[in-house]
C-alpha positions as CSV (number, residue, x, y, z in Angstrom):
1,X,1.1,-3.3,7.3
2,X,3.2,-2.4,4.6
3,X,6.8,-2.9,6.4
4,X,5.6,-6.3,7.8
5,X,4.2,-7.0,3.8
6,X,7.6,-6.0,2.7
7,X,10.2,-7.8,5.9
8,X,7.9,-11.3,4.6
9,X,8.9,-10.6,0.7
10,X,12.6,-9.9,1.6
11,X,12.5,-13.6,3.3
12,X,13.6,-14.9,0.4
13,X,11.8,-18.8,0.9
14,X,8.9,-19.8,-1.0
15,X,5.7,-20.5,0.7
16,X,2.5,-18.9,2.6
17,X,4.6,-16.3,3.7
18,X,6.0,-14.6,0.5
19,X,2.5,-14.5,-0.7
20,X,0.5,-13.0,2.1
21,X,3.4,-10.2,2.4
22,X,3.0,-9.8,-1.3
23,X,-1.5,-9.5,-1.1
24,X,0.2,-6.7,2.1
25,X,1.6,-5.0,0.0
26,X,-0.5,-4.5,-3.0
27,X,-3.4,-4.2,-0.6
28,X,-2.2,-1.2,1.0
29,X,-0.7,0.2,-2.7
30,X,-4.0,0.0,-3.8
31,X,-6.0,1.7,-0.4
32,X,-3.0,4.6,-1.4
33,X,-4.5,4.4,-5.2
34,X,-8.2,5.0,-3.9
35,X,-7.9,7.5,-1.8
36,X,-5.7,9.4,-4.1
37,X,-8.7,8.9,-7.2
38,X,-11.1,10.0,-4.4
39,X,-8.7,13.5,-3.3
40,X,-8.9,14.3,-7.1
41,X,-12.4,13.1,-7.5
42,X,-12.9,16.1,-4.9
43,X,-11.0,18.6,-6.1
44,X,-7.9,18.1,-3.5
45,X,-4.3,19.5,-3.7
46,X,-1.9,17.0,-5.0
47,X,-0.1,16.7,-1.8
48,X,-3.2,16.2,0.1
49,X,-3.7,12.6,-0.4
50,X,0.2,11.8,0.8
51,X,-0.3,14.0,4.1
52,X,-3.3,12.2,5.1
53,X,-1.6,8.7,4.6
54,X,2.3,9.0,5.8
């Protein structure tokens, strides 16, 4: 979700396009925010968080 967010904000033109790549990619930023707040919430190793989402 995140590369196709990303390829439609590198297109460059103005229009629907741009912005739903742009909601993409703050969407998924902030899924990567919760679940890192819910890892520390729990007492998780730093690195746990980015193992479970790459």
């Amino acid at each position: 979700m995140q590369a196709d967010g990303a390829a439609m904000l590198r297109d460059g033109r103005y229009g629907p396009r741009v912005v739903v790549g742009a909601v993409a990619v703050l969407s998924v930023d902030a899924w990567r925010v919760r679940a890192a707040l819910e890892s520390a919430a729990r007492g998780g190793r730093p690195g746990e968080v980015f193992d479970a989402l790459v």
